[in-house]
N, C-alpha and C positions, 0 to 999 in steps of 0.2 A: 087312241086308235081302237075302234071296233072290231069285234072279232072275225065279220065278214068283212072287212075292211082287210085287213092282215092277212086272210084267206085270198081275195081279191087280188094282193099287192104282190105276195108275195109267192103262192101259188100255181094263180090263177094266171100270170101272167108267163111265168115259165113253162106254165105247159100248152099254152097258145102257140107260143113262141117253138116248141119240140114237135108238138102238132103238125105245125105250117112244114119246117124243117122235114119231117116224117113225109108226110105227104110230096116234098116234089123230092126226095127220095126216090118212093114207089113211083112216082110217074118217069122217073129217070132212069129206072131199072136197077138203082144201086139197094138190095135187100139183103136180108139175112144169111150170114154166112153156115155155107151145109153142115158147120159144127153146131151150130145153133139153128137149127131148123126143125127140131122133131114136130113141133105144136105150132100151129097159128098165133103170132104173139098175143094179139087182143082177146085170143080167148083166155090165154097165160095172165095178161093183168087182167083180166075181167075176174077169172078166180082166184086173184091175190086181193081183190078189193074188196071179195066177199067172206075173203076169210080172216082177213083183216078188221071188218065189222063185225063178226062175228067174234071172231076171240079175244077184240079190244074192251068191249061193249063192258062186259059185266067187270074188268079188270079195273077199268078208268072210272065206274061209277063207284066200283069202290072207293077208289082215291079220292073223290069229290067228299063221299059221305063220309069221308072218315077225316077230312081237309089238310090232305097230304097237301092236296092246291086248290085254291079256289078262284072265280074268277067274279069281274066286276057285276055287277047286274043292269049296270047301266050303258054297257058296253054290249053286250047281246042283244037278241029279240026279244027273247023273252019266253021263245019257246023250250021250256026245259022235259026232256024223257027221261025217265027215273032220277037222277044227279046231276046228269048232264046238258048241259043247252046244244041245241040242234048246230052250231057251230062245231062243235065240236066233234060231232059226228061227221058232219063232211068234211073235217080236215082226214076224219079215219078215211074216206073213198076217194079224196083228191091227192094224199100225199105218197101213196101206190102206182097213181097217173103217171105222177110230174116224176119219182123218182123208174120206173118202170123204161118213159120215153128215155129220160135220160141211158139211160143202161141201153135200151136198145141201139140209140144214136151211134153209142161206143162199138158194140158187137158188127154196126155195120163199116164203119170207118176205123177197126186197131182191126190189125191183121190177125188172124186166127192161128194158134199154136198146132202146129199137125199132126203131132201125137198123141193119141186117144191117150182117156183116164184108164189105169188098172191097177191101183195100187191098194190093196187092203191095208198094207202097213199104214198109209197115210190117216186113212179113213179111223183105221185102230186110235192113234197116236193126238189126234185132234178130237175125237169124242172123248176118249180118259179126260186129255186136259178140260175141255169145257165142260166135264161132267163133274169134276172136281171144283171147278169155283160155282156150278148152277148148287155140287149141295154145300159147298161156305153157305152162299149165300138164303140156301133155306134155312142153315144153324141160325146165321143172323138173324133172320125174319124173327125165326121161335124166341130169341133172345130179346128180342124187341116187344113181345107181349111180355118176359117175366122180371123185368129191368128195365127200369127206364135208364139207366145210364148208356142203356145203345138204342133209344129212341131216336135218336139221332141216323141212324142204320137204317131207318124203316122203308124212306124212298127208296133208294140204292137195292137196298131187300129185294123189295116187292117189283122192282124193273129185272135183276137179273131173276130171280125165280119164275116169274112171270114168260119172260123174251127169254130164257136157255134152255125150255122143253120142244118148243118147233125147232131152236138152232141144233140142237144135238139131235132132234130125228134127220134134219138136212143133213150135216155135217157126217151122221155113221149111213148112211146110203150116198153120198160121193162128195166127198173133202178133197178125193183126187179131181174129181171133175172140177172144182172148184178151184183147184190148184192151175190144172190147165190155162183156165182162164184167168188164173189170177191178175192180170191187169187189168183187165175191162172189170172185176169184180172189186179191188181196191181201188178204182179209179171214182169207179159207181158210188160206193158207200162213200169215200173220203170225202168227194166233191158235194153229194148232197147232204152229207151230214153237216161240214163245216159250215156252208148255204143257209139250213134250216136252224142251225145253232144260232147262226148273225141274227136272222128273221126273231127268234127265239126270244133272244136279250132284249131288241128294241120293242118286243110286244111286251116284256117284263117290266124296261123302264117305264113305257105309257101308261102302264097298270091294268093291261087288257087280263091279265092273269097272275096271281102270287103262288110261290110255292113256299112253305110251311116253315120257319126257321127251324126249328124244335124238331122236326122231323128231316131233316136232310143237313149233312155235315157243315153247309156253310165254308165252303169254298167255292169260290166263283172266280170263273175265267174270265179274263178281263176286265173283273171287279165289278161284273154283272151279274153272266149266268152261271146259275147254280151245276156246280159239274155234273148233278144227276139230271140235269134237262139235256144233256152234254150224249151223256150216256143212252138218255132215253133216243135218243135220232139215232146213234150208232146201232145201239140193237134193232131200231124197227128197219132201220134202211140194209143193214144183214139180212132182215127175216123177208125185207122186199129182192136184194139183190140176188141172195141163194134162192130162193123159191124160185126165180123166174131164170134165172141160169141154167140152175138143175132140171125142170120140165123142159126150156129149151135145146139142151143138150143130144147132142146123136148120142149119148154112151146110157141114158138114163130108161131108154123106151126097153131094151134087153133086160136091164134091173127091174126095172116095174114088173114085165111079165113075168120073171122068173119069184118075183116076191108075188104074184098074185098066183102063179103056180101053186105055192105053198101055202097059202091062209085059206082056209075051208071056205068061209061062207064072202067075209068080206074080198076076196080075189075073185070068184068070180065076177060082183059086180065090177071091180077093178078090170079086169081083163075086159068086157064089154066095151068100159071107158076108155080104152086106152086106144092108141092107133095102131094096126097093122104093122109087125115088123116089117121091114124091106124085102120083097121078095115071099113072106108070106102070103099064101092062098085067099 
């Protein structure tokens, strides 16, 4: 299988499919619920797929040049930017799409919980914890240059150190909001993780891509994929699911201002950015 083959197949076709759905939506009137309304959603995936390239970019070329994974060369085009083949960067702009449409699908058709987010406690209690396995997981990393006997650790490493610096600046500005939503948000992550995992494996077995024995524990689900390619869809589909929840959010537009309030130079551009509260001037 080719790797725009796989992008194609597996993709490309779901989000045609979300597209068409989306669209006789809007001509039907059935849209975003006023708890998820703050933002236009296509501007919300348009700046998830740009910050997704952007902060994938130099993460994933590392893994190439250091061949945490590598992939066929025969199975490509052939066009490679720095480590990486141009594949592989439009899976970074299409996998935002397809899980983005998804999530939205959800927000319009599960009914929306009516109790606004206001819980510090929550927000407290979920950052400690993910802040405590993102620094495990940087001890690991270090561990991994000064012993090899947790070479093994490296993949795993370098995905949560990597994916638990965006999830913990989401999660301590609204873990409650999150909470709110919690079923359209673990419905989101669950479905397209488990989806991209399947896709996953069978691009592993055709040999479109290897990931590294030596460098990842070698466990595999289903006697395929490697639990850290497992991992890697959970966290990026979190870092898609929260992102686009959270800007969507009625509770998040008050946080924004009130944080752009506070930070000298980078809030006011913030404040420009941002939309009019309700009833503001």
């Amino acid at each position: 299988m080719t790797y725009f083959g796989f992008l194609a197949i597996f993709l490309g076709i779901p989000i045609i499919v979300l597209s068409i759905l989306t669209i006789i939506d809007f001509r039907r009137g059935r849209w975003q619920p006023t708890a998820l309304a703050a933002w236009r959603p296509w501007v919300v995936m348009f700046g998830l797929v740009v910050v997704a390239l952007v902060y994938t970019t130099p993460w994933d070329n590392y893994l190439v040049a250091t061949r945490v994974w590598w992939y066929d060369p025969s199975l490509v085009a052939g066009l490679v930017i720095g480590y990486v083949p141009i594949e592989e960067y439009t899976f970074f702009l299409v996998q935002p799409v397809m899980t983005s449409l998804f999530l939205l699908t959800l927000m319009r058709y599960l009914p929306a919980n009516p109790n606004r987010a206001d819980s510090p406690r929550i927000r407290v209690l979920v950052t400690s914890t993910i802040g405590l396995i993102w620094l495990a997981s940087v001890v690991l990393l270090v561990l991994t240059f000064v012993d090899e006997a947790f070479k093994p650790g490296t993949y795993l490493a370098l995905e949560l150190s990597w994916a638990l610096i965006p999830v913990l600046i989401q999660v301590s500005f609204g873990a409650d909001i999150l909470w709110r939503h919690r079923w359209k948000v673990f419905i989101g992550i669950a479905v397209t993780t488990l989806y991209l995992s399947a896709a996953d494996a069978l691009a592993i077995q055709s040999g479109t891509w290897t990931i590294d024995p030596e460098q990842s524990f070698n466990i595999y689900l289903g006697g395929v994929l490697p639990i850290e390619e497992f991992v890697f869809f959970l966290l990026t589909n979190m870092l898609i699911v929260f992102g686009m929840t959270l800007v969507l959010a009625e509770e998040s537009q008050p946080r924004a201002h009130a944080i752009a309030g506070r930070v000298p130079v980078i809030g006011r551009w913030l404040a420009r950015a941002l939309p009019p509260l309700p009833g503001a001037a």
